[in-house]
Every structure is written in structure tokens, then in C-alpha cells.
DOMIBA-927634 format. One record per atom (N, C-alpha, C): residue in one letter; y, x, z. Coordinates in steps of 0.02 Angstrom, whole numbers, padded with zeros to 5 digits, always signed. Layout:
BEGIN
AYXZ ...
END
This chain:
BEGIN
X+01228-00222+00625 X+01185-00215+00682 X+01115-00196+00659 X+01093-00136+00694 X+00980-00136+00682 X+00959-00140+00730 X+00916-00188+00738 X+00849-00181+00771 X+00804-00165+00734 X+00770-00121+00763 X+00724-00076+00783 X+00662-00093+00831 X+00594-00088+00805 X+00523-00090+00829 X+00475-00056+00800 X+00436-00032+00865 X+00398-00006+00824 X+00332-00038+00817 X+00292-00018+00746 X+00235-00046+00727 X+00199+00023+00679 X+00141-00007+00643 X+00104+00048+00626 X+00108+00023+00546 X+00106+00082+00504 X+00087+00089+00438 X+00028+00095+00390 X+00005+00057+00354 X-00056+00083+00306 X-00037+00104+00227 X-00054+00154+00221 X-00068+00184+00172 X-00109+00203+00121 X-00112+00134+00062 X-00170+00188+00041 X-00153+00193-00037 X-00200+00233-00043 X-00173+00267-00120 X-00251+00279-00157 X-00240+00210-00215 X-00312+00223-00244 X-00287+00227-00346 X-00355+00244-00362 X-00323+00249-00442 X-00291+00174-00494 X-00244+00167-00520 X-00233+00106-00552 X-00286+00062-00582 X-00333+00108-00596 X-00385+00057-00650 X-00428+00042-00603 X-00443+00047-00546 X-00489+00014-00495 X-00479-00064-00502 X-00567-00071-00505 X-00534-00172-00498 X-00572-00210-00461 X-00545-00242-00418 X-00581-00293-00376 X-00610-00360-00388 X-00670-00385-00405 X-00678-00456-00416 X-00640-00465-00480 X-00638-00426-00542 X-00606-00437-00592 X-00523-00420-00600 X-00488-00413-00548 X-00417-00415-00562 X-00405-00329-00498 X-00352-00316-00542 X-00323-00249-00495 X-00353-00237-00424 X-00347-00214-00409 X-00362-00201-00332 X-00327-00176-00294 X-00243-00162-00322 X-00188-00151-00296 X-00174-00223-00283 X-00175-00275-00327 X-00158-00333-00333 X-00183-00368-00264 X-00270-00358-00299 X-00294-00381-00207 X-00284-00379-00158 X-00280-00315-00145 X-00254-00299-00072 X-00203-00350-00024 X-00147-00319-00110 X-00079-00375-00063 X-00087-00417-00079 X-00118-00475-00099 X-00135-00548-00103 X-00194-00563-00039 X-00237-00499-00019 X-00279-00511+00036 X-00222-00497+00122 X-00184-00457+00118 X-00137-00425+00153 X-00110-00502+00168 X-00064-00510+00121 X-00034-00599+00115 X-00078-00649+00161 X-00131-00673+00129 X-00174-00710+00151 X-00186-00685+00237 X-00186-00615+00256 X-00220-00590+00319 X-00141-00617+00374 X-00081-00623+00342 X-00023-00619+00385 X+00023-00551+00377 X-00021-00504+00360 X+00042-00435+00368 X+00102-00442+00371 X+00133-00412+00373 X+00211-00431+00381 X+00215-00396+00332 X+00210-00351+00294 X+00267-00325+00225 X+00211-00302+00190 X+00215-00287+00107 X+00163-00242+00097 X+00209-00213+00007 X+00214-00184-00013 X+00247-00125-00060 X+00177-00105-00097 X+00189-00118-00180 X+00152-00064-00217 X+00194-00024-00243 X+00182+00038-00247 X+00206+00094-00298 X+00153+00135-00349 X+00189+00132-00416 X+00166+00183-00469 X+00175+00264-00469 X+00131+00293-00450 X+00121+00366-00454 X+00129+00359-00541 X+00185+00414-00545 X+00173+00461-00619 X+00130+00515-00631 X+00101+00551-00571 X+00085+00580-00588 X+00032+00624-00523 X-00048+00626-00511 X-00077+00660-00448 X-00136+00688-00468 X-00159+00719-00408 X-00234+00738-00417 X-00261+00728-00369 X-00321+00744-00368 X-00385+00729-00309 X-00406+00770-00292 X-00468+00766-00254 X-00520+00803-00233 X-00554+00855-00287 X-00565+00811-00331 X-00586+00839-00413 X-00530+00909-00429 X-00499+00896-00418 X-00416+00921-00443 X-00402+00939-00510 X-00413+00860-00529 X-00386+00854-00618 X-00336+00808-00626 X-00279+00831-00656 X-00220+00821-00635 X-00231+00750-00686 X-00189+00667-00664 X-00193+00631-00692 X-00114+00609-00691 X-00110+00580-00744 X-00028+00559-00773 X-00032+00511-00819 X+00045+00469-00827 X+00037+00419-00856 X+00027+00467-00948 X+00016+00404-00962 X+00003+00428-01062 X+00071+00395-01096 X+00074+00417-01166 X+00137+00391-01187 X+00129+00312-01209 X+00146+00262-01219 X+00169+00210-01211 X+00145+00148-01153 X+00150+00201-01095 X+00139+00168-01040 X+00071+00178-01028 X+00032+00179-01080 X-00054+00188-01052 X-00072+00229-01013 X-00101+00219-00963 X-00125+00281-00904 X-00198+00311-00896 X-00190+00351-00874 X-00257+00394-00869 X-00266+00406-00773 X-00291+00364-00747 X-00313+00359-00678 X-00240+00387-00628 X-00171+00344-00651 X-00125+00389-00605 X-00116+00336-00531 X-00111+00378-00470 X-00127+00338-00410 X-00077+00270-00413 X-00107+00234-00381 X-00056+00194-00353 X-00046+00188-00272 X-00004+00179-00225 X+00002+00165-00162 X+00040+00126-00143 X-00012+00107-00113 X+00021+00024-00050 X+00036+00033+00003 X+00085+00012+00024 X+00120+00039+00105 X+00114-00037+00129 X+00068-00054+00206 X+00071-00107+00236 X+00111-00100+00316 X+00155-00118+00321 X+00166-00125+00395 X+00185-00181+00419 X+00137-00163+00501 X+00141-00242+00537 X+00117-00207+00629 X+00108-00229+00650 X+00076-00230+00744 X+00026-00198+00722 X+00002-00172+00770 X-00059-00113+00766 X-00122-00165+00776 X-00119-00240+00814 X-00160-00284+00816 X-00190-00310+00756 X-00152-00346+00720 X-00140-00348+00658 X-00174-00318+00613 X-00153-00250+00596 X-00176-00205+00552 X-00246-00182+00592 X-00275-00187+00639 X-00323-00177+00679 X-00394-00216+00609 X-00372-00292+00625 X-00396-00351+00593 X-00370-00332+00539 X-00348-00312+00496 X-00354-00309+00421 X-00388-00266+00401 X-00390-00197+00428 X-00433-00128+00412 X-00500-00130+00379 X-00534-00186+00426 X-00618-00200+00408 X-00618-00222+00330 X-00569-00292+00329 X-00537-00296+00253 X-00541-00239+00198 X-00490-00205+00225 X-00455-00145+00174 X-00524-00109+00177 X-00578-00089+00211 X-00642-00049+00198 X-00681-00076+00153 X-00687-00126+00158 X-00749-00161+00126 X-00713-00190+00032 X-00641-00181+00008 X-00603-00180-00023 X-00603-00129-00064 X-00600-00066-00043 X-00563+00009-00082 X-00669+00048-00053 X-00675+00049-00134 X-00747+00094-00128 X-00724+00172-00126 X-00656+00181-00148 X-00640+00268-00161 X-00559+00270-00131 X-00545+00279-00133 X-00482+00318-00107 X-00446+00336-00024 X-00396+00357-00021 X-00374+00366+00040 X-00322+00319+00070 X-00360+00317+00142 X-00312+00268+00178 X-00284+00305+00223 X-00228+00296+00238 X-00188+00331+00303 X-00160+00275+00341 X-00157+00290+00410 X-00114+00262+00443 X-00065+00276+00504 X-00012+00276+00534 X+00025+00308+00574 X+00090+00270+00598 X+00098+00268+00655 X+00152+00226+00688 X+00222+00261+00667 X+00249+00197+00653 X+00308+00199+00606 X+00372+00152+00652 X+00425+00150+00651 X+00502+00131+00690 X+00510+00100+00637 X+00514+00041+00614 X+00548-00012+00572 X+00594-00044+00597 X+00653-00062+00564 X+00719-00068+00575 X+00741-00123+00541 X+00778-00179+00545 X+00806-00225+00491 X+00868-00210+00518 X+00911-00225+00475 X+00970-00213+00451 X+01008-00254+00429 X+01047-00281+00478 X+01127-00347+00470 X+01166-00317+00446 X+01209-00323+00389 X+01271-00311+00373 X+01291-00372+00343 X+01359-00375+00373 X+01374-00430+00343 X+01351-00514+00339 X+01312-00510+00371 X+01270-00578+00386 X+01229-00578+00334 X+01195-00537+00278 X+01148-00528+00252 X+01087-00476+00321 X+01005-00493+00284 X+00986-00459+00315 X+00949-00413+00284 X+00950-00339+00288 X+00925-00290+00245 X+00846-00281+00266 X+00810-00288+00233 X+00725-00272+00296 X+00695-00189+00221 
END
């Protein structure tokens, strides 16, 4: 069985070595996200982007990186994410935030639940 609702998405995508108050600022986010209630929040490792600048950044060989993005996907109620935004501004001095209403779905099979 899915149900299905809809809610809104945040997006943002800033460089890995950004740091907040000493520690990541990918980290922050979703530990501030957490703390705010969000309902879900996802980091991902970019291998490989560019910017505005348009100088192409990528990871280095033994994992060391040279500014490659990272992005956090938050979704929750547009209320919600309303009240976190001011957060996420005053948080991220550079990068891009997106946001856009999104159909989220969980997913029963089996009496497990897929989210």
C-alpha cells in the first residue's frame, strides 16, 4: 500500500569544507533541521561541480577534496520549513538553496515500512 502527501522540499547545496561554529555545516544543518522537527533530512557527496566561478571542483585521490558540493535534501509541511528557512539563512553564508513542492509517499510492503 502508498500513501501519498504532499509537502515541500529544501535543497541546498553548499561546498564540503564550509564550517559552522567549528564543525561541518552539512553536519549543522541536519542536527539544526533535527532539533527544528523536520521530518527527514539526507546529505549527499557531490564527486564532482562547478559554480558561478566555473572552476570545476572534484574529489582528490585518497579521498581528499578540493571544494566538491555537498547537498541536503529537507522535506516536511511548507509551515514547517516556513520556520526553519530563517535558520537555514542565517546558517549557509554562500551557497544555493532551492525549494519546491514535492508528493512524498511511504511505502508498506509487507508490513515493513519503506519512507
Amino acid at each position: 500500500m502508498k500513501e501519498c502527501t504532499n509537502v515541500e522540499r529544501i535543497t541546498c547545496i553548499i561546498d564540503e569544507d564550509r564550517t559552522h561554529n567549528g564543525e561541518p555545516l552539512y553536519r549543522a544543518i541536519v542536527e539544526q533541521a533535527q532539533k527544528s522537527g523536520i521530518a527527514g533530512a539526507t546529505v549527499h557527496k557531490g564527486i564532482m561541480g562547478y559554480g558561478a566561478a566555473k572552476t570545476i571542483h572534484r574529489e582528490r585521490p585518497l579521498g581528499r577534496s578540493s571544494d566538491v558540493p555537498v547537498i541536503i535534501h529537507m522535506v516536511d509541511d511548507k509551515e514547517k520549513l516556513d520556520a526553519f528557512s530563517n535558520t537555514l539563512c542565517e546558517m549557509v553564508p554562500q551557497g544555493i538553496v532551492l525549494r519546491e513542492p514535492v508528493s512524498m509517499c511511504l511505502v508498506r510492503c509487507g508490513g515493513k515500512t519503506l519512507e
